[in-house]
MARVEXTOR-761856 format. One record per residue (C-alpha): x, z, y; residue in one letter. Coordinates in pm, whole numbers, padded with zeros to 5 digits, always signed. Each point is the difference from the previous one (the first is absolute). Last residue first. Example, Ala and Ser with C-alpha at 12.3 -4.5 7.8 and 13.67 -1.06 7.14 Angstrom:
2
+01367+00714-00106S;-00137+00066-00344A;
// end
This chain:
78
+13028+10782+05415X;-00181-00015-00320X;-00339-00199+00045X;-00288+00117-00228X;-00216-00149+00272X;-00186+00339+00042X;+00324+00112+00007X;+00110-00225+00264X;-00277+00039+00219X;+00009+00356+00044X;-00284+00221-00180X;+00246+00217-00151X;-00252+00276-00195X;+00012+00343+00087X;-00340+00040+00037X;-00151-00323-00136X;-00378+00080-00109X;-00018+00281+00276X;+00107-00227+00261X;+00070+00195+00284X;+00159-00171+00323X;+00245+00136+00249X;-00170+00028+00356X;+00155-00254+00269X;-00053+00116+00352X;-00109-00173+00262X;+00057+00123+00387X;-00302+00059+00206X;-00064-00209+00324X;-00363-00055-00013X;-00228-00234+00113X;-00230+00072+00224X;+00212-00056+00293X;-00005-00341-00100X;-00345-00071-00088X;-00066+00187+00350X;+00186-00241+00171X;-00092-00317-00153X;-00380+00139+00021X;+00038-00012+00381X;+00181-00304+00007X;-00238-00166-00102X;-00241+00166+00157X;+00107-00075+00316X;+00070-00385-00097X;-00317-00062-00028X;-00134+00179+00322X;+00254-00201+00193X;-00112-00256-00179X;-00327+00014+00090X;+00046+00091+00356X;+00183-00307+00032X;-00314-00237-00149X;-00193+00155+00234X;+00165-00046+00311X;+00025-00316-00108X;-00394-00066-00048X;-00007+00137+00353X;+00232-00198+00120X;-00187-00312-00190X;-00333+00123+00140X;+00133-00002+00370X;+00125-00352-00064X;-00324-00111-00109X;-00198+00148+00308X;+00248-00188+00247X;-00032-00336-00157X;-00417+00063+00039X;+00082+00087+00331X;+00255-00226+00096X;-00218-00190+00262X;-00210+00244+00151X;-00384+00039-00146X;-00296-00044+00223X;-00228+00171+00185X;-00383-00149-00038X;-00068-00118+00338X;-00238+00201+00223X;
// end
């Protein structure tokens, strides 16, 4: 009985089923990539808050009551 022998193409056929599946791959890893991305994006942003600022006045016990603008600091008379 003759040893059976390879079709034509196999070997051709073998590589190109490697490359999908190297593809294939690839895809899922950037899909995957690109999950989490925009997973953490999200929740970054929701994670933030929205609360308004609010400027407190200042106390300098050394200065209270002092004028700390820039012109009198400067000695500059307006």
């Amino acid at each position: 009985m003759p040893d059976p022998a390879m079709p034509d193409g196999f070997m051709d056929g073998v590589w190109m089923q490697a490359g999908q599946l190297e593809e294939k791959a690839s895809r899922r890893t950037r899909l995957t990539l690109f999950a989490a991305m925009a997973f953490v994006g999200l929740g970054a942003g929701f994670g933030a808050t929205q609360t308004p600022a609010r400027a407190e006045t200042a106390n300098y016990r050394l200065v209270e009551g002092a004028d700390l603008s820039p012109a009198s600091l400067l000695h500059v008379e307006p």
